[in-house]
C-alpha positions in Angstrom: 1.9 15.4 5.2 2.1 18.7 2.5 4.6 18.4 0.4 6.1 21.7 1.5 6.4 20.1 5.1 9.4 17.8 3.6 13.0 18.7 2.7 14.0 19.0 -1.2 15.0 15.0 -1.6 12.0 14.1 0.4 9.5 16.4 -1.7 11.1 14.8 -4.7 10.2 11.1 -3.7 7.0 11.8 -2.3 6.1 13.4 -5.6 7.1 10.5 -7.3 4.9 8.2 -5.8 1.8 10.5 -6.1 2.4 11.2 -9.9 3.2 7.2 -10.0 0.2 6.5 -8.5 -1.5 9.0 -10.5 -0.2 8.1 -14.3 2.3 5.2 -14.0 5.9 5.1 -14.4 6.2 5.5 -18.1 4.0 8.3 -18.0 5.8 10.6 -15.1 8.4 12.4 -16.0 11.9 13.7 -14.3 10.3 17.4 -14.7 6.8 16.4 -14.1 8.4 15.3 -10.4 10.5 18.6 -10.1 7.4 21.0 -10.7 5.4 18.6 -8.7 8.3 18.9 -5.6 8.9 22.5 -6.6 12.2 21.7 -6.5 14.8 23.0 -9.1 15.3 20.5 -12.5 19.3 20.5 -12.0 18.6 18.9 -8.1 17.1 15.9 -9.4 20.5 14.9 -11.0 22.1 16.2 -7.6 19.9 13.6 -5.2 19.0 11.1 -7.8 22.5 10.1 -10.0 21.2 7.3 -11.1 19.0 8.7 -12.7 14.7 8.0 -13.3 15.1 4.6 -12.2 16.5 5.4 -8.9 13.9 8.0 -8.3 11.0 5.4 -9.2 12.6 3.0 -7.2 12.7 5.5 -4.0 9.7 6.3 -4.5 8.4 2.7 -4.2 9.9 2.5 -1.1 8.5 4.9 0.4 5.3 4.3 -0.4 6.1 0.2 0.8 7.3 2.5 4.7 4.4 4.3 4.2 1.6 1.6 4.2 3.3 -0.7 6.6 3.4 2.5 9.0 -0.5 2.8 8.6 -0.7 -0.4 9.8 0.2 0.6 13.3 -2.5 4.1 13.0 -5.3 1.3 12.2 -4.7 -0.8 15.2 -4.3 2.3 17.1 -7.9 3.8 16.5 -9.3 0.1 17.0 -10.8 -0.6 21.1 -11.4 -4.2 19.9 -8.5 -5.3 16.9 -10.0 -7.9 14.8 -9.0 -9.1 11.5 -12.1 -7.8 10.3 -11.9 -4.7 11.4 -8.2 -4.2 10.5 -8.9 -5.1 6.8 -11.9 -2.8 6.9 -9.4 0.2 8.1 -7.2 -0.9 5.2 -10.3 -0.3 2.8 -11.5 2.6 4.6 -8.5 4.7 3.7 -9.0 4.3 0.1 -12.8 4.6 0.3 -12.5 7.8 2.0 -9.8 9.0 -0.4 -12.1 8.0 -3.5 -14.6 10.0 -2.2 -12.8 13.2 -1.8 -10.4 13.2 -4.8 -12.1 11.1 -7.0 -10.5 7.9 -8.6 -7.3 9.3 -10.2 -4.8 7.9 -7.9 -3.7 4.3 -7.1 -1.3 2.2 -4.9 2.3 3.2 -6.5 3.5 -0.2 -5.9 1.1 -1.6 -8.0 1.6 0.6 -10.7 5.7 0.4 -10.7 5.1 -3.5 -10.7 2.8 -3.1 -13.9 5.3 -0.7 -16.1 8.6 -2.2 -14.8 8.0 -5.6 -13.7 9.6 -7.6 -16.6 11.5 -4.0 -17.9 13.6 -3.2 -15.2 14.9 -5.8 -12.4 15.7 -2.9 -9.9 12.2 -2.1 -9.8 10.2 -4.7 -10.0 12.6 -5.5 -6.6 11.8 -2.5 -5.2 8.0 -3.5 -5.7 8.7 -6.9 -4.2 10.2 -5.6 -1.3 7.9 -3.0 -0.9 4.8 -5.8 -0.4 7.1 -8.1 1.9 7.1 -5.0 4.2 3.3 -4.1 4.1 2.6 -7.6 4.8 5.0 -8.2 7.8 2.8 -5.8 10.3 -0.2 -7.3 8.7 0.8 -10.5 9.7 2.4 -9.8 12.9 -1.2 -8.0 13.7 -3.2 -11.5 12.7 -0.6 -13.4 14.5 -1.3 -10.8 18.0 -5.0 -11.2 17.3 -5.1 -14.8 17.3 -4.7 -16.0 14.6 -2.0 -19.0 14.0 1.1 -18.4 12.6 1.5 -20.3 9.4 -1.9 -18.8 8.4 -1.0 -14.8 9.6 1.4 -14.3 6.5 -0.7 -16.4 3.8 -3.6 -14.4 5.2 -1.9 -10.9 4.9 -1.1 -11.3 1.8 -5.1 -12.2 0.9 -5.7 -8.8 2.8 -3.6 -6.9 0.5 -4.3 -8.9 -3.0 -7.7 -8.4 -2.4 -7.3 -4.5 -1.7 -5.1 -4.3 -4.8 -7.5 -5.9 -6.9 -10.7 -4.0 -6.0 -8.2 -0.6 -6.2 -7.7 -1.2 -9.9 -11.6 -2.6 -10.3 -12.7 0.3 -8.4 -10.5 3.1 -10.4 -12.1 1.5 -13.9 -15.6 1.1 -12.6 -15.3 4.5 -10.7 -17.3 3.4 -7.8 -16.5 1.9 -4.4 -18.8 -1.2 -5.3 -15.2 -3.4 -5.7 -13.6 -2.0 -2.3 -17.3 -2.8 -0.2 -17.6 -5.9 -1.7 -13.8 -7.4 -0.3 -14.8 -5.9 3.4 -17.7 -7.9 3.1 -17.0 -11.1 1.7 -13.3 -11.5 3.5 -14.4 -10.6 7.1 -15.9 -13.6 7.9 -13.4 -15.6 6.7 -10.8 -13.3 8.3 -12.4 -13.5 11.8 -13.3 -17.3 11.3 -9.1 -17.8 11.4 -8.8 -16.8 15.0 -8.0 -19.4 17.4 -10.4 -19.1 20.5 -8.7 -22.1 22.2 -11.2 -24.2 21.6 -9.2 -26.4 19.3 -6.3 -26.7 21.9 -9.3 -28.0 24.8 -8.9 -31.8 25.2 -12.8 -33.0 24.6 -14.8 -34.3 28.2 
């Protein structure tokens, strides 16, 4: 969605999270956001009273809505969902992305949790909740798939360490090499958690 295609407060957060992304907390500035937004410098102080931290912490948030919501589009465009497959779709979107901006921008998450994790407890919250709700729909998707329930959430959150990992391996190295490699190397094991109901057949 263009930024233009949002309302002032919403242009504001999403800006945030793409200049987060982009240069880290620290980095992004209150103006930075409003000429991002094109929104006017005196609104900021009118949506966000509490100031930077409240914007970075919306921001967060949004982008926590946002990648649970995605998780829903990947299943979607999937005839057969396996966990393989789903995981791949999480990687795709960042390979794809990689390739047509280049490696400037990030997971905003991950970057709030680096600047502000042991600097500000509101945010390093925020980041917390952010990953419990990208991991629930990954879970709940393992869980529909087949896969046992006390292994869906410990598995999710493997998904989305792993992508986090080769995000930040991938933005240094600038190459894909780090995203390929977790697609790869996790699908088997992904796919080898399903339960097929052999385990629950009583032997002859």
């Amino acid at each position: 969605m263009a930024v233009s295609e949002r309302g002032p407060r919403e242009r504001m957060v999403f800006s945030a999270a793409q200049l987060i992304r982009r240069d880290g907390v620290t980095a992004t500035g209150m103006r930075d956001v409003a000429a991002h937004a094109r929104a006017p410098r005196g609104s900021l102080q009118h949506y966000f009273p509490g100031g930077k931290e409240q914007l970075v912490n919306e921001a967060v948030e949004w982008a926590g809505r946002y990648a649970a919501k995605r998780i829903a589009r990947f299943l979607a465009s999937m005839a057969e969902p396996t966990p393989s497959g789903l995981f791949a779709e999480m990687v795709r979107q960042w390979t794809e992305e990689f390739a047509r901006t280049g490696f400037e921008g990030g997971c905003p998450v991950a970057a709030a949790a680096v600047d502000c994790a042991q600097s500000t407890d509101s945010t390093r919250a925020a980041a917390a909740a952010a990953f419990s709700q990208w991991t629930r729909p990954v879970a709940g998707a393992l869980t529909d798939m087949g896969v046992p329930a006390a292994r869906a959430e410990p598995l999710a959150t493997l998904m989305i360490s792993a992508l986090e990992g080769a995000l930040l391996i991938a933005r240094a190295e600038r190459d894909d090499r780090a995203l390929t490699t977790v697609v790869r190397e996790l699908g088997p094991l992904l796919d080898a958690s399903v339960d097929n109901g052999t385990s629950r057949q009583s032997p002859n």
